[in-house]
N, C-alpha and C positions, 0 to 999 in steps of 0.2 A: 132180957127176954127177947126170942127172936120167932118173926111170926110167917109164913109159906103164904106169898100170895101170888096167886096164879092170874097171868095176864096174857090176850090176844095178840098174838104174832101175826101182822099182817093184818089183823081184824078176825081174824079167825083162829090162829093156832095159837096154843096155850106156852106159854113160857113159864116159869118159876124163878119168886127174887125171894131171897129173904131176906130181912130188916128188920131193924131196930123196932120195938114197939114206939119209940118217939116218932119215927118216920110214917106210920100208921096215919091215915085218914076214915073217913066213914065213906068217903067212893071206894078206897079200896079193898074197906074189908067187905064192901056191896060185894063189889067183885068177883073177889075169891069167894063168896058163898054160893055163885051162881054159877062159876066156870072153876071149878073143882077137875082135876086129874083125875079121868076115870081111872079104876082099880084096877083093873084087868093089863094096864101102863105100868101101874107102878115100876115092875119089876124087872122091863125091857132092859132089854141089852141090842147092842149092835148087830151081834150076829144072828139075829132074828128076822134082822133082814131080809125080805124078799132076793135069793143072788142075784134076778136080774137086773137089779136096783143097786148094786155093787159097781165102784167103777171099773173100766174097761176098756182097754183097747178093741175098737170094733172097726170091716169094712165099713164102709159108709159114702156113697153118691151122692154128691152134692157139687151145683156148679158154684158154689161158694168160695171165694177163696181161704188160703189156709188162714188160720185166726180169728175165722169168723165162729160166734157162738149161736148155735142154732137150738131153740127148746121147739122140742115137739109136745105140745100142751094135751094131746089126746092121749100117747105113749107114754108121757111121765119122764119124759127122757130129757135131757140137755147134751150137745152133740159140741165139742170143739174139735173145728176140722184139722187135724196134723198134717194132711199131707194129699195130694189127691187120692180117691177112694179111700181114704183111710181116717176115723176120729177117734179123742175119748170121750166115754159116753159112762155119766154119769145118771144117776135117777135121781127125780125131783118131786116133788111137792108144787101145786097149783093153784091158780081162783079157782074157788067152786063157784058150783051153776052162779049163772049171772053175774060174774068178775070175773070169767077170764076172757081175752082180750089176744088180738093179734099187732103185728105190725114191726117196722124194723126202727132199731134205736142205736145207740152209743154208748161206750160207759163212758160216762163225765166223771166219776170220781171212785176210789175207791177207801174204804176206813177197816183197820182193821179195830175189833170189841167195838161195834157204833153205837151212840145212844140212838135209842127209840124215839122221836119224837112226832107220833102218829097225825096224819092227814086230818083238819077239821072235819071233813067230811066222814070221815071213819068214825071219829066222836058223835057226829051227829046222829051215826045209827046206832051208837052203843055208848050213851053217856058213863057208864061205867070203865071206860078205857081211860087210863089216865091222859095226859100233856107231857107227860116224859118222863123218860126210865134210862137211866145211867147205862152204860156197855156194862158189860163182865158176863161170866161163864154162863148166867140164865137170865139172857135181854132177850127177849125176843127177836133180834136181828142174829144171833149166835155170832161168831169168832168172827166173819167177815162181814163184807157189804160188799158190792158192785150196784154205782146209783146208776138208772136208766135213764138218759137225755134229764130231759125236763120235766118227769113224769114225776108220780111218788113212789113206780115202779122202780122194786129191787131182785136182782136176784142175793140171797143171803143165809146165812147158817140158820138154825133152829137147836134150840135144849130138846126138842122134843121129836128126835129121828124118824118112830115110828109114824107119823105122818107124811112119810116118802111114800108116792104110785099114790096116793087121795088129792083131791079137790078140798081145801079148807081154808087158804087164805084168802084176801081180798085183793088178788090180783098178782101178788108179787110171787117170785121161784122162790123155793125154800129145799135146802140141799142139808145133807150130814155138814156136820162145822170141818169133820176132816177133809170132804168132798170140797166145802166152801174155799176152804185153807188153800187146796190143792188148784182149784182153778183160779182164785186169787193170785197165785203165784203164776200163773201163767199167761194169765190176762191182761193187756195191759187198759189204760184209760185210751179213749178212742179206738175201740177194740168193736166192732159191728157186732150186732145181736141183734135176729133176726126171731121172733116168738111167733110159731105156726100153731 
């Protein structure tokens, strides 16, 4: 028997795992009774997309230099610079009110399928989040990671797309798993990221 339990991405965004009814606890079925996948999702697909949320080659000014990862948290946008005036520019997902956050970082690491193993602090606002959830195709962190400095900040994939252009996690970027995949590849560790 296998049971849909829907979990916080980020502290905010919904992910789905499914498991074994032995693997079942009473936090998680709390859980999944309170943060259920609105209906109006179920049925999302990709190209529902918002296009400007699509990535893309765009001009783009910035005295950054090239390989630097620039998220503009107002715009929805994350910018990696190719070359002067010119980036790809993907759309992202953000903190909502009251988690998002500026300032410049690194990436220290990067995994590709990472387990979840959310912030105490995150717990502490939502004791219903578990202490860890395995990688695969609906973790919460989706198909990649890029970890920020020292932070619990990630930019990282989501199961749940239509969440790109909103405010919903607790601070971390959240991109298509294809988007994620795609600047994973191109990023490397020690790669500057700059969050406006």
């Amino acid at each position: 028997m296998t049971w849909a339990i829907r979990l916080a991405l980020c502290g905010g965004i919904l992910g789905a795992l499914i498991v074994s009814a032995s693997q079942l606890s009473a936090e998680s079925l709390r859980y999944d009774s309170v943060r259920a996948v609105p209906m109006k999702y179920r049925n999302w697909t990709i190209d529902k997309l918002d296009p400007k949320f699509r990535r893309q080659d765009v001009s783009y000014k910035s005295s950054e230099p090239v390989g630097t990862v620039v998220v503009d948290t107002s715009q929805h946008f994350l910018y990696l610079v190719t070359a002067p005036g010119k980036a790809l520019r993907y759309g992202i997902g953000v903190g909502k009110q009251g988690f998002l956050w500026k300032g410049t970082e690194v990436v220290t690491k990067k995994k590709e399928w990472p387990d979840w193993r959310p912030p105490t602090e995150m717990q502490a606002r939502d004791n219903r989040i578990p202490s860890f959830m395995k990688g695969g195709p609906n973790n919460p962190l989706g198909a990649r990671a890029l970890y920020l400095g020292e932070t619990d900040y990630r930019i990282h994939g989501t199961p749940q797309p239509w969440t790109i252009g909103t405010g919903a996690s607790y601070g971390c970027v959240t991109m298509t798993n294809d988007d994620v995949t795609d600047l994973y590849d191109r990023v490397p560790v020690g790669a500057r990221v700059v969050v406006n």
